[in-house]
C-alpha positions as CSV (number, residue, x, y, z in Angstrom):
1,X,118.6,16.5,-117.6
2,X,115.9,16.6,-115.2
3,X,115.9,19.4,-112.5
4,X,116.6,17.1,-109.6
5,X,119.9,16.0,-111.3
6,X,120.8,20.0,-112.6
7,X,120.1,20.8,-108.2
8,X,121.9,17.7,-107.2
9,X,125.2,19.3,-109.5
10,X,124.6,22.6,-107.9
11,X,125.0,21.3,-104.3
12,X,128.1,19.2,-104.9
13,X,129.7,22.5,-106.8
14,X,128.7,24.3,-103.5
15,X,130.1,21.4,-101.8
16,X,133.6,20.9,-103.7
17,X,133.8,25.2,-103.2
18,X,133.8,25.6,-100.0
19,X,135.7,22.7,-98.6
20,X,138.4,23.7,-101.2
21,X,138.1,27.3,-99.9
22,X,138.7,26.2,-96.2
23,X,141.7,24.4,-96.8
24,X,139.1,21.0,-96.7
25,X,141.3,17.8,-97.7
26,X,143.0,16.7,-94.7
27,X,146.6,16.4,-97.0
28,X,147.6,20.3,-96.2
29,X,150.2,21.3,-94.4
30,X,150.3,22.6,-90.8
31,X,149.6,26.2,-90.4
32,X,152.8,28.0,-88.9
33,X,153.2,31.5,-87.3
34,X,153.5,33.9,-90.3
35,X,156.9,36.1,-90.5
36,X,157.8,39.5,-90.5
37,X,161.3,40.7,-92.4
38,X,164.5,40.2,-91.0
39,X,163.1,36.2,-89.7
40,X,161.2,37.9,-86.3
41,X,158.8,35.5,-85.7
42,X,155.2,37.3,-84.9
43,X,152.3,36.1,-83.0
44,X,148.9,35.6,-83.9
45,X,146.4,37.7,-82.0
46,X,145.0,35.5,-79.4
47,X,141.0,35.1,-79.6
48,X,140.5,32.3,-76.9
49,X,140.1,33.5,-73.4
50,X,142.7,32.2,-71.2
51,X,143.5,33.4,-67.3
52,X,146.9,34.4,-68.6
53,X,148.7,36.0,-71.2
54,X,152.3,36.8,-72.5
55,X,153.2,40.0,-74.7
56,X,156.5,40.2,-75.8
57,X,158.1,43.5,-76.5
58,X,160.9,42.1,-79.6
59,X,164.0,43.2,-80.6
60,X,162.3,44.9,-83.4
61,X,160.6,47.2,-80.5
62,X,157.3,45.6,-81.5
63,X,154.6,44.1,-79.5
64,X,153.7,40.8,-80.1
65,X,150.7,39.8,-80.0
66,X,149.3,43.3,-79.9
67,X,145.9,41.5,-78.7
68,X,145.1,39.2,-76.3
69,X,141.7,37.8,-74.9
70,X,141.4,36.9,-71.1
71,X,138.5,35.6,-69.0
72,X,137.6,38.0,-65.8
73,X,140.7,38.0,-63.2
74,X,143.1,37.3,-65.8
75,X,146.5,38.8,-65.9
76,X,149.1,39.9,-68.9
77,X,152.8,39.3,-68.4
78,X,154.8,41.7,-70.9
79,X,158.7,40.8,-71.2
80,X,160.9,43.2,-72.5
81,X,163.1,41.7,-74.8
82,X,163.9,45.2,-77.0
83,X,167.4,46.8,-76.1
84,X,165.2,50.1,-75.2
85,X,163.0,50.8,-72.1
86,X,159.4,50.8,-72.6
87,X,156.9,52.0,-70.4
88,X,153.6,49.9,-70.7
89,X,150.6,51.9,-69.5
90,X,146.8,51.8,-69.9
91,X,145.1,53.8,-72.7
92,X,144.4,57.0,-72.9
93,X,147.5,58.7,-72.9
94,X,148.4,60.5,-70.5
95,X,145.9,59.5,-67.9
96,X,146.1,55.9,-68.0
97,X,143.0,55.2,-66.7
98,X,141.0,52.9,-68.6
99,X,142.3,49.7,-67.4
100,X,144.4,50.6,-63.5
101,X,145.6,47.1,-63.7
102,X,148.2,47.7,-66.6
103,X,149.6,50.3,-63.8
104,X,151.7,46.9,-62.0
105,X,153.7,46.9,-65.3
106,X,154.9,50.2,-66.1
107,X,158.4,51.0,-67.0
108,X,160.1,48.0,-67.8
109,X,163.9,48.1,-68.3
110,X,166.2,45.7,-71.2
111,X,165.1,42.2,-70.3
112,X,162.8,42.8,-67.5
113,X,159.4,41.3,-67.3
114,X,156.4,42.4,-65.3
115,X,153.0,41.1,-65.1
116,X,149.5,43.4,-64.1
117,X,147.1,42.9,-61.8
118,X,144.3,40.9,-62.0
119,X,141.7,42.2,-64.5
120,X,138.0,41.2,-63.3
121,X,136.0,43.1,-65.3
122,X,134.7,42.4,-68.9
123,X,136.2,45.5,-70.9
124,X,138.8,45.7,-74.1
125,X,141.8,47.9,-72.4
126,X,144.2,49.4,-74.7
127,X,147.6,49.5,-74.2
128,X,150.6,52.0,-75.0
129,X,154.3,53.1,-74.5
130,X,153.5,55.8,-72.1
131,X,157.0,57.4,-73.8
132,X,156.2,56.8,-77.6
133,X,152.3,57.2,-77.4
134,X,152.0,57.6,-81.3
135,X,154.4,54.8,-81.7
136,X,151.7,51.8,-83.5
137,X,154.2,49.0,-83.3
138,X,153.7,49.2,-79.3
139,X,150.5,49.7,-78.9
140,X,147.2,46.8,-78.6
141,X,144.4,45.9,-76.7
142,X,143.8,43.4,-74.3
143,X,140.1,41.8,-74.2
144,X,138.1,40.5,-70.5
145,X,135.2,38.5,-71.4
């Protein structure tokens, strides 16, 4: 074969490759939020900016998403759904002063929901239970672009 044709069968390798690595076809399925054990349903991180943004604390005692992306003057909502108290505060323990707007949430009782103030500038803030600090499941970051 001539080189033109050996190059043409490269391409369309290339071609068929990568379409087949990103899920290329149009016959898939829909994606669905992925599952943790016990059937608790768990977020996706969000990575679009929106002016709002929900973070659930589940009856696992996880947060979920544990990130979220805002646009400047954006505000978080955290629900408590756990059957513990939590007490949401600003990173770094114990001062709690890298992002002052997480201070609106605070301690958040069984079922209780509480949302911060406004947060208008561009930063990542991260987030903890000022009562279980080392505690990963609720701890994440929230993103102002």
């Amino acid at each position: 074969m001539t080189k033109a044709v050996w190059s043409g069968v490269a391409a369309a390798m290339i071609v068929a490759a990568t379409v087949a690595a990103c899920g290329g076809g149009g016959g898939g399925s829909t994606p669905t939020s992925p599952t943790t054990g016990g059937g608790t349903t768990t977020t996706p991180p969000s990575t679009t900016p929106t002016d709002s943004a929900t973070i659930t604390i589940g009856s696992n005692g996880s947060v979920s998403p544990s990130s979220v992306t805002l646009n400047r003057g954006g505000r978080v909502t955290f629900v408590n759904n756990h059957n513990r108290a939590h007490d949401m505060q600003s990173d770094p323990h114990p001062e709690h002063t890298d992002c002052p707007e997480l201070a609106a949430v605070g301690f958040l009782n069984p079922g209780q929901s509480r949302t911060s103030n406004n947060f208008n500038t561009a930063r990542t803030c991260g987030f903890h239970d000022h009562n279980e600090d080392t505690n990963a499941n609720l701890k994440g970051r929230i993103i102002i672009q």
